[in-house]
N, C-alpha and C positions, 0 to 999 in steps of 0.2 A: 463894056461888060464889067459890071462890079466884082468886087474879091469877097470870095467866100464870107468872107470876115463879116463882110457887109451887107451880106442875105438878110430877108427881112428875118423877126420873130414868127411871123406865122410860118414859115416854112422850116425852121429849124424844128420846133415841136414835133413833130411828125415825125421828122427825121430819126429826132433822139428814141422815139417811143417807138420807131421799127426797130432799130438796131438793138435797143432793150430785148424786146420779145423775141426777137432772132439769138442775143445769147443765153434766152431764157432755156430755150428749147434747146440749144446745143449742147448746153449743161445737163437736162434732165436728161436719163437713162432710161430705154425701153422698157414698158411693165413688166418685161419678164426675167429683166433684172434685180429685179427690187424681192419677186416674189419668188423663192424658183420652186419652191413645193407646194404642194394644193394642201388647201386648206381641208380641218375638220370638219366632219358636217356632223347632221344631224344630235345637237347640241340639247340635251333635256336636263331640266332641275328638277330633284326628286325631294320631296319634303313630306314624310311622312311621322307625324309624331315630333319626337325632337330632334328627329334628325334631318340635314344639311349634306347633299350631293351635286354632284355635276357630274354625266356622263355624256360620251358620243363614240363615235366611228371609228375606229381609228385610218390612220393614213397609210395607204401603200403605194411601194414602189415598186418600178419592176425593174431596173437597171442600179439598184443598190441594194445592198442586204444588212446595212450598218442599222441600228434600232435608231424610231424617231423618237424623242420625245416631246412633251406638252407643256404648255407653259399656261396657267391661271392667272389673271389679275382681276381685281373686283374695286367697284368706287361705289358712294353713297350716292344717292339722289339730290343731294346738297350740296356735294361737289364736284369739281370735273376733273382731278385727279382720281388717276388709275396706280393700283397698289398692289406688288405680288404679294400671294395667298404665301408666306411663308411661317418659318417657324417664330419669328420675332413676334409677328405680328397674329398671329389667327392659328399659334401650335399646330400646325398642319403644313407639309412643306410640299406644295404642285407645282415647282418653279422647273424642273427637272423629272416630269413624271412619264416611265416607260407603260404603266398600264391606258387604260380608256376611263378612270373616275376616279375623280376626285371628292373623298368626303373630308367634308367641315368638320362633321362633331364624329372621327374618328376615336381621338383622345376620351372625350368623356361629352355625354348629351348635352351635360349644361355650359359647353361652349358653344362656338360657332358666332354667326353672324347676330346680332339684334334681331328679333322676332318682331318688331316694331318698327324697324327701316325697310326700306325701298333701298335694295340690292341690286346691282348689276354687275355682270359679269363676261370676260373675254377670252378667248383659248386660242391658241396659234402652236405652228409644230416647228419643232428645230432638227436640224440635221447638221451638226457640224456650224458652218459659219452660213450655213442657207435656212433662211425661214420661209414662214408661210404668212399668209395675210391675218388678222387679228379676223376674229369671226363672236359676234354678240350672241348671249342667249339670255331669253327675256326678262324681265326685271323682275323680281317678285320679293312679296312682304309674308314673312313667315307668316304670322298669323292668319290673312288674307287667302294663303292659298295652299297650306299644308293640310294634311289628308291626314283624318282622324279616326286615331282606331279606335275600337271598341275599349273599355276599361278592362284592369286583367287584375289576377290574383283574384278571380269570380269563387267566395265562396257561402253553402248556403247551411242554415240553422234546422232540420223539422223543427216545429212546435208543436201544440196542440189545436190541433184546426189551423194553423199560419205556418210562414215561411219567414225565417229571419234573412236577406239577402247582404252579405257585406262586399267590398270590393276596393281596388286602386283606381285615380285616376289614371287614362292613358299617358301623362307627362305634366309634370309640375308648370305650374304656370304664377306667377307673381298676383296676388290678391288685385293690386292696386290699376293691374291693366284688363285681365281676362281671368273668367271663371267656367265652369263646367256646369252643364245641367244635364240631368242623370233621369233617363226613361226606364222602364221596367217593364217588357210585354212578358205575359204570362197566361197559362191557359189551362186546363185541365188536358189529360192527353184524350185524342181525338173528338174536344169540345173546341169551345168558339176564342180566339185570342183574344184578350183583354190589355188595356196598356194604362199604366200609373199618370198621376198628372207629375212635372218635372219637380227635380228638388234636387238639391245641393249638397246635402250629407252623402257619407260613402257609406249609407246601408241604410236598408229600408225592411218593414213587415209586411209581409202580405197577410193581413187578415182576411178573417168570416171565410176559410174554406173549408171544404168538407173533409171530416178526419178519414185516414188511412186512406187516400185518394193521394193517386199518380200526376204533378202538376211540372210542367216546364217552362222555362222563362227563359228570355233574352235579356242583355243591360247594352243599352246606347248611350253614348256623351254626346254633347253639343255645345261645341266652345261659343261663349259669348264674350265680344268684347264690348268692357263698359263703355269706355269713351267714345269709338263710334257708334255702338248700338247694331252691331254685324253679328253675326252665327254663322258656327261651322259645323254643320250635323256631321255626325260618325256614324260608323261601323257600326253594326249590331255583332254582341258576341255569338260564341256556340251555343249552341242548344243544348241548356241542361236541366235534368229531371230529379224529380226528389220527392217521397212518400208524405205527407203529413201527418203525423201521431193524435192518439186520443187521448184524454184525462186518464186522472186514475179510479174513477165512478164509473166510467164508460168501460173499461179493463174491467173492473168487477164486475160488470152486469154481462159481459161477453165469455167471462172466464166462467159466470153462472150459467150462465146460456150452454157452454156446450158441454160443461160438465153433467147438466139434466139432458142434454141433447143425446150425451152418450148411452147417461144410463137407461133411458127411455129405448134407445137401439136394441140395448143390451137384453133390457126386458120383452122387447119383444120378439130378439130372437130366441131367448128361451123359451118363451110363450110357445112359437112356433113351433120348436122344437120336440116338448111337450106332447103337442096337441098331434103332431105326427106320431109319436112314439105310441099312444095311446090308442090312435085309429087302426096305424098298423104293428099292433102287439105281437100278433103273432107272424108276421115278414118281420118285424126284429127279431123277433127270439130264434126265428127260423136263422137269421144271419148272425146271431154272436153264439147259436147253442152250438157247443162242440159233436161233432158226430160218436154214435155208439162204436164202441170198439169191444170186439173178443176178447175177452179172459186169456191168458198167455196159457194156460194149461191145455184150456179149448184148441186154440189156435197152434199150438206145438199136436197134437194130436191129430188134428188136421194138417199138417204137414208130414205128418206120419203114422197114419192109420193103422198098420201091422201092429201097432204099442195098446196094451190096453188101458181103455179108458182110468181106469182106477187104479195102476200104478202108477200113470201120470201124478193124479191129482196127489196121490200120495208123496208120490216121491216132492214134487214141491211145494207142498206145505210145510210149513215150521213149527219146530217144535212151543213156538211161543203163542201161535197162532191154535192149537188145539186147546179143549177145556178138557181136563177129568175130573172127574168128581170121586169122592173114594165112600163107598159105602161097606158100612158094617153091621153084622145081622147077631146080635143077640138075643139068647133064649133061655128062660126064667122056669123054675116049678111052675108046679098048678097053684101051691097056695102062696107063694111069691106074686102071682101074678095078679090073684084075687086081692091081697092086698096093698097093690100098687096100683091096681087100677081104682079103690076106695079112694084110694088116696090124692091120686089125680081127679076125681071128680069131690073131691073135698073144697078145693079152691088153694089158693096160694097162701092161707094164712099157715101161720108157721107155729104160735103162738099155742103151749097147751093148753087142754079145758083139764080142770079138776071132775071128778068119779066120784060119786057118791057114792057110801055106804063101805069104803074101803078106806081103813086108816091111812 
């Protein structure tokens, strides 16, 4: 019988590679050492506009009541180093977080993650010196996959016969990678919608509409990006409405219009008026004549018959209201009278005649 020593090669091999895998396994430790709290779930990235989130579930226990917290890490597409979300790095610190989200661009919108990389992202819960398994949530490229709102700061011009439309873009974006293009639906109210063709200024005119007419309009963005030739349609905004004005020739001929409009009313309610008054002359006079009323002498005497009539009257009349007259009766001789009655048929002249025959 040979000594160990002296076993072949092929049977040593085996040997060596059972006894390996046998202290492999005696060293590793049950899964449910490694892991002792359940993982996060349902893991969503929220990107709307310029802003950068991560939320989910949170984890519960029922035989502990100490808070869990959540730990973020994130790596590029081009690397396979993983890197806590903290303040050093990404001014947002989710190394130690007791709520359920974590935002990126908390601080201020123009941080956060590249809009232009492929993002990944990890979350695990800690309890003490006990964690939870790392758990992925999908990968995403801002640009790619952020939800575009409508443009804000909507505000509109009347003209005469247009609409001046100005506005912000939903979130600034670098000339050199992606731009916005800008729709305008508009309509007259309870007529047919109409929509702009796209364009890139933050304010457009709606002309050729009809003056002092009720028009409302929508503005949509749609991010394009140059370099791949991709679009991201938006939101359409609120619905808003607004009168359209008319010249100042159009004003004068309307401010002539109902200034003859009026007077012409005017005139023919006079007319009207008139025309009734004259048919029924006597039904008006009947309505505005005052009724005949008793003499206050009459009507005291009628309320006391026993009095006679003509102390009544006497007694209240005044002495202003009587007339006298004063007559005087003078009487002349016979031959006074014969020559005063010559005299009155003489005439008025006054003037003497000279008498002949008498020095």
């Amino acid at each position: 019988m040979r000594p160990p020593s002296l076993l072949p090669l092929r049977l040593l091999l085996p040997l060596r590679l059972l006894l390996l895998l046998s202290s492999c396994c005696a060293a590793a430790p049950p899964a449910d050492t490694l892991f002792q709290l359940p993982a996060p779930r349902n893991l969503k990235v929220h990107l709307y506009n310029a802003q950068q989130a991560l939320s989910w579930e949170p984890v519960s226990l029922n035989n502990d009541t100490r808070p869990v917290v959540y730990q973020v890490q994130y790596k590029y597409s081009t690397s396979s180093t993983w890197y806590d979300v903290n303040t050093k790095d990404s001014r947002v610190d989710c190394t130690n977080l007791t709520g359920t989200e974590c935002n990126f661009t908390a601080n201020s919108l123009s941080e956060g993650f590249p809009r232009h990389f492929n993002i990944s992202l990890r979350l695990r819960a800690k309890l003490g010196n006990l964690v939870s398994a790392w758990v992925k949530a999908p990968w995403f490229e801002h640009y790619r996959n952020a939800t575009i709102g409508p443009p804000e700061d909507i505000w509109v011009t009347p003209e005469e016969g247009s609409l001046i439309i100005s506005f912000s873009s939903p979130f600034d974006v670098p000339a050199s990678v992606a731009f916005f293009w800008y729709y305008v639906y508009y309509w007259e109210k309870a007529g047919i919608k109409q929509v702009t063709r796209p364009f890139r200024s933050n304010f457009i005119t709606l002309n050729d509409l009809k003056p002092l007419r009720v028009y409302c309009f929508q503005v949509k963005a749609e991010l394009f990006l140059a370099k791949e030739n991709i679009s991201r349609p938006g939101h359409l905004s609120n619905i808003s409405c607004s009168e359209t004005t008319v010249d100042a020739s159009t004003k004068l001929q309307q401010v002539i219009l109902i200034s003859m409009g009026t007077f012409l009313m005017l005139l023919v309610v006079v007319g009207a008026c008139l025309i009734l008054v004259l048919k029924y002359r006597g039904l008006v006079k009947y309505w505005f004549h005052s009724p005949p009323s008793i003499p206050s002498q009459i009507e005291e005497y009628l309320k006391d018959p026993a009095q006679s009539i003509l102390d009544a009257l006497d007694r209240d009349s005044s002495s202003k209201d009587d007339a006298w007259d004063s007559v005087s009766v003078v009487s002349f001789p016979e031959n006074e009278q014969d020559i005063l009655q010559s005299t009155l048929n003489q005439g008025p002249d006054p003037s003497p005649q000279p008498v002949e025959g008498r020095p």
